[in-house]
C-alpha positions as CSV (number, residue, x, y, z in Angstrom):
1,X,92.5,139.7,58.1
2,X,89.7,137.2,58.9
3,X,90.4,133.6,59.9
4,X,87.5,131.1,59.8
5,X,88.4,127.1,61.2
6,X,87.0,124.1,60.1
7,X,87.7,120.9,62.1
8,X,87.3,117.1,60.6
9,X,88.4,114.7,63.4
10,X,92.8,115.6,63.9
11,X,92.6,117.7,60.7
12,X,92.2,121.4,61.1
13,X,91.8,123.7,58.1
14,X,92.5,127.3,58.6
15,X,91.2,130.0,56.0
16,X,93.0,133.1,56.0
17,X,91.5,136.6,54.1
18,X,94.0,139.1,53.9
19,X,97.4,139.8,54.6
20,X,100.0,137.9,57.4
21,X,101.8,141.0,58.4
22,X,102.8,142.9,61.7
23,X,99.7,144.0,62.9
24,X,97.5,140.6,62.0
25,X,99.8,138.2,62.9
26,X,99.0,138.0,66.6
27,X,95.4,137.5,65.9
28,X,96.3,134.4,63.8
29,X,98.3,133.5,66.8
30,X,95.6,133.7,69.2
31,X,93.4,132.0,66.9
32,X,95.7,128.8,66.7
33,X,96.2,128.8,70.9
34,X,94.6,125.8,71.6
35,X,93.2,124.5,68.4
36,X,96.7,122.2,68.0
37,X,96.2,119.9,70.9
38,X,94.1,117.1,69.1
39,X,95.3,117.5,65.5
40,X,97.9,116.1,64.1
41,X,97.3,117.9,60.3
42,X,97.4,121.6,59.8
43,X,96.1,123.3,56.0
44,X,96.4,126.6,55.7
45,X,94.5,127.7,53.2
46,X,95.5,130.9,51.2
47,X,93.6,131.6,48.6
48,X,92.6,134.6,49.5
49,X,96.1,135.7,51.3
50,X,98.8,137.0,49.1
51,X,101.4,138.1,51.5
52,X,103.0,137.6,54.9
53,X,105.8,139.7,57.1
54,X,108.4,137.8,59.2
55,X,105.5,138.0,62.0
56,X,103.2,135.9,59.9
57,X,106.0,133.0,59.0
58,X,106.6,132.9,62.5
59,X,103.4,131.8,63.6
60,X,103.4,129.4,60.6
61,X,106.7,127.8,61.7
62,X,105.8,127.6,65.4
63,X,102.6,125.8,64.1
64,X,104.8,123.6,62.0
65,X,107.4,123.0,65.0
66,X,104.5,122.3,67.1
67,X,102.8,119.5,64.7
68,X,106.3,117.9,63.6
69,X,107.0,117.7,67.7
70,X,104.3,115.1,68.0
71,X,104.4,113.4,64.1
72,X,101.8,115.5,62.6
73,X,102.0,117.8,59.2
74,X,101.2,121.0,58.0
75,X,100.6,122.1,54.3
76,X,100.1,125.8,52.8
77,X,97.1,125.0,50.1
78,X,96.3,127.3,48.0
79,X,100.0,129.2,47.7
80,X,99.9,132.6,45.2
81,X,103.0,133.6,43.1
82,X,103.8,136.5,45.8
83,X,103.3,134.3,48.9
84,X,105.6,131.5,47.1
85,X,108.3,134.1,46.2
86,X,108.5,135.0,50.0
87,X,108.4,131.4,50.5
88,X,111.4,130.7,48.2
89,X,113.4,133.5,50.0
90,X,113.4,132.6,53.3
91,X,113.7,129.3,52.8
92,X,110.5,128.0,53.8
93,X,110.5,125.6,50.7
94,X,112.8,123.5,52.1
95,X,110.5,121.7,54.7
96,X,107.2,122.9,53.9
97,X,104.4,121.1,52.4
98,X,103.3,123.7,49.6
99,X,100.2,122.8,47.5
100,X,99.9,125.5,44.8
């Protein structure tokens, strides 16, 4: 997995390549510690991402937890037909901002 940031004022956008599973997930972690403290929007952007393990929507929700603790958002752009079926089963729809 590779994850490249891009900052504009309290928007960050982070690029993912590759899979969200067991073994990457901490990486993305440890690429997010820190980055949340002046932003108040989140995009993830997954083109190039077509899957993520329990580990991977964990860090997602603990990013969105984070942002909606202090008013802020956070969108998944860029959302494949795989990723949104995982999505859909855990019930991630329900309060995410998804932008196919």
């Amino acid at each position: 997995m590779k994850v490249t940031k891009e900052k504009n004022g309290e928007e960050l956008t982070v690029f993912i390549e590759g899979a969200v599973d067991t073994k990457t997930a901490p990486l993305l972690r440890q690429e997010m510690e820190g980055e949340l403290d002046d932003v108040t929007r989140v995009i993830f952007d997954l083109k190039d991402t077509d899957y993520t393990s329990s580990a991977g929507l964990r860090v997602f929700l603990g990013t969105y937890q984070t942002l909606e603790g202090k008013d802020g958002s956070m969108v998944l752009r860029h959302v494949s037909d795989e990723f949104m079926e995982i999505l859909e089963m855990t019930g991630f729809t329900d309060f995410l901002e998804i932008e196919r």
